[in-house]
C-alpha positions, 0 to 999 in steps of 0.5 A: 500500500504505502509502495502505491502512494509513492509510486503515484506521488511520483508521476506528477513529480516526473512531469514536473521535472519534464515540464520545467525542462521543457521551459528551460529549454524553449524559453517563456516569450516576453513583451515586444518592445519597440524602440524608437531611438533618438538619432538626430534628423533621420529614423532609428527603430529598434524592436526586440521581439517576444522571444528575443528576436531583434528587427532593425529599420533604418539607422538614421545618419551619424555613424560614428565611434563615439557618437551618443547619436549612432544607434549602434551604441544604443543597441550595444549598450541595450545588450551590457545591461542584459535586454539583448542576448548578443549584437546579432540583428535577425533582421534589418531594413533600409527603407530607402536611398536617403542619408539619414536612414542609411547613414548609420550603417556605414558603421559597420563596414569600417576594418577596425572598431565595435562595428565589426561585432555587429552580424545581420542575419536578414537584411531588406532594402527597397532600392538597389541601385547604385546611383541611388546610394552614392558613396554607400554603395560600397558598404550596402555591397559588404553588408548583403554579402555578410549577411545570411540572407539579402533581398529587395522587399515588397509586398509581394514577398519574401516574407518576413518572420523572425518570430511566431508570435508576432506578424510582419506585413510589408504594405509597400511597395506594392512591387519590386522597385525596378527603377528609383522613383525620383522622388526617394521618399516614395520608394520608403518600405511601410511596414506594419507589425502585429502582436496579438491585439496591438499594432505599429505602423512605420512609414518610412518617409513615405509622402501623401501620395503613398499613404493614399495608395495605402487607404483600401488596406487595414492599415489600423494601428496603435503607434504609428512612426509619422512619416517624413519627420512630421514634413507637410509632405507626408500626414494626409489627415484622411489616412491618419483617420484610417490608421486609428483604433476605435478605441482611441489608444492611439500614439504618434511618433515623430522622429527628427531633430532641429539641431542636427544636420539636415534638421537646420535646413528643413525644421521638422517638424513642420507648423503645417503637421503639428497645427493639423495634428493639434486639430485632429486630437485624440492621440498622444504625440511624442517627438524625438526632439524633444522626449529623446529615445520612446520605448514602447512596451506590450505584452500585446494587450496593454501598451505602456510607453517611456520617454528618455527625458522628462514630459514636455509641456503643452505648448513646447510639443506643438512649436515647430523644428526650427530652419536656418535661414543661413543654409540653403535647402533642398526638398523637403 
C-alpha cells in the first residue's frame, strides 16, 4: 500500500521535472518592445521581439565611434545591461536611398572598431541601385554579402518572420522597385507589425501620395512612426483617420531633430503637421526632439510607453523644428 502512494506521488513529480525542462529549454516569450531611438534628423527603430528576436529599420545618419547619436551604441549598450542576448540583428531594413536612414550603417563596414561585432542575419532594402546610394554603395555591397540572407522587399514577398508570435506585413511597395522613383521618399518600405491585439505602423518617409495608395488596406494601428519627420509632405489627415483604433489608444511618433544636420535646413517638424495634428486630437504625440529615445512596451494587450527625458509641456510639443535661414535647402 504505502509502495502505491509513492509510486503515484511520483508521476506528477516526473512531469514536473519534464515540464520545467521543457521551459528551460524553449524559453517563456516576453513583451515586444519597440524602440524608437533618438538619432538626430533621420529614423532609428529598434524592436526586440517576444522571444528575443531583434528587427532593425533604418539607422538614421551619424555613424560614428563615439557618437551618443549612432544607434549602434544604443543597441550595444541595450545588450551590457542584459535586454539583448548578443549584437546579432535577425533582421534589418533600409527603407530607402536617403542619408539619414542609411547613414548609420556605414558603421559597420569600417576594418577596425565595435562595428565589426555587429552580424545581420536578414537584411531588406527597397532600392538597389547604385546611383541611388552614392558613396554607400560600397558598404550596402559588404553588408548583403555578410549577411545570411539579402533581398529587395515588397509586398509581394519574401516574407518576413523572425518570430511566431508576432506578424510582419510589408504594405509597400506594392512591387519590386525596378527603377528609383525620383522622388526617394516614395520608394520608403511601410511596414506594419502585429502582436496579438496591438499594432505599429512605420512609414518610412513615405509622402501623401503613398499613404493614399495605402487607404483600401487595414492599415489600423496603435503607434504609428509619422512619416517624413512630421514634413507637410507626408500626414494626409484622411489616412491618419484610417490608421486609428476605435478605441482611441492611439500614439504618434515623430522622429527628427532641429539641431542636427539636415534638421537646420528643413525644421521638422513642420507648423503645417503639428497645427493639423493639434486639430485632429485624440492621440498622444511624442517627438524625438524633444522626449529623446520612446520605448514602447506590450505584452500585446496593454501598451505602456517611456520617454528618455522628462514630459514636455503643452505648448513646447506643438512649436515647430526650427530652419536656418543661413543654409540653403533642398526638398523637403
Amino acid at each position: 500500500m504505502v509502495e502505491r502512494m509513492k509510486n503515484k506521488s511520483a508521476i506528477p513529480l516526473f512531469l514536473f521535472v519534464l515540464l520545467l525542462l521543457f521551459l528551460n529549454s524553449t524559453g517563456i516569450s516576453g513583451p515586444l518592445e519597440v524602440h524608437f531611438i533618438d538619432v538626430g534628423q533621420g529614423d532609428s527603430i529598434f524592436i526586440i521581439t517576444p522571444n528575443n528576436k531583434t528587427i532593425l529599420i533604418d539607422a538614421g545618419i551619424h555613424s560614428d565611434e563615439n557618437d551618443k547619436r549612432n544607434p549602434f551604441n544604443y543597441i550595444g549598450n541595450l545588450k551590457n545591461t542584459g535586454k539583448i542576448r548578443n549584437l546579432n540583428i535577425d533582421v534589418a531594413f533600409i527603407t530607402h536611398a536617403h542619408d539619414d536612414h542609411y547613414g548609420g550603417f556605414s558603421y559597420l563596414c569600417r576594418d577596425q572598431g565595435r562595428g565589426q561585432d555587429f552580424a545581420i542575419e536578414n537584411l531588406y532594402y527597397s532600392v538597389f541601385d547604385s546611383k541611388a546610394y552614392g558613396k554607400f554603395w560600397p558598404c550596402l555591397e559588404s553588408l548583403i554579402r555578410r549577411s545570411t540572407f539579402a533581398s529587395q522587399i515588397s509586398a509581394r514577398g519574401p516574407p518576413v518572420n523572425p518570430d511566431s508570435e508576432i506578424d510582419i506585413k510589408v504594405l509597400y511597395p506594392f512591387q519590386k522597385i525596378i527603377k528609383p522613383t525620383q522622388e526617394k521618399n516614395d520608394d520608403s518600405i511601410v511596414l506594419l507589425l502585429q502582436y496579438q491585439k496591438t499594432r505599429f505602423l512605420f512609414t518610412g518617409d513615405a509622402s501623401k501620395n503613398v499613404e493614399r495608395e495605402l487607404l483600401d488596406q487595414d492599415i489600423q494601428s496603435n503607434v504609428l512612426k509619422l512619416g517624413h519627420h512630421g514634413s507637410r509632405t507626408a500626414s494626409d489627415e484622411e489616412f491618419l483617420q484610417k490608421v486609428k483604433p476605435p478605441s482611441g489608444n492611439f500614439h504618434i511618433v515623430i522622429s527628427s531633430n532641429d539641431k542636427d544636420g539636415k534638421g537646420k535646413r528643413f525644421g521638422h517638424p513642420h507648423r503645417e503637421t503639428l497645427e493639423m495634428l493639434k486639430r485632429f486630437g485624440d492621440m498622444k504625440l511624442f517627438r524625438t526632439d524633444l522626449h529623446g529615445t520612446v520605448v514602447f512596451n506590450t505584452d500585446g494587450n496593454v501598451l505602456r510607453v517611456e520617454i528618455q527625458k522628462s514630459e514636455v509641456p503643452g505648448e513646447k510639443l506643438w512649436e515647430p523644428g526650427f530652419k536656418s535661414t543661413e543654409v540653403k535647402y533642398g526638398r523637403e
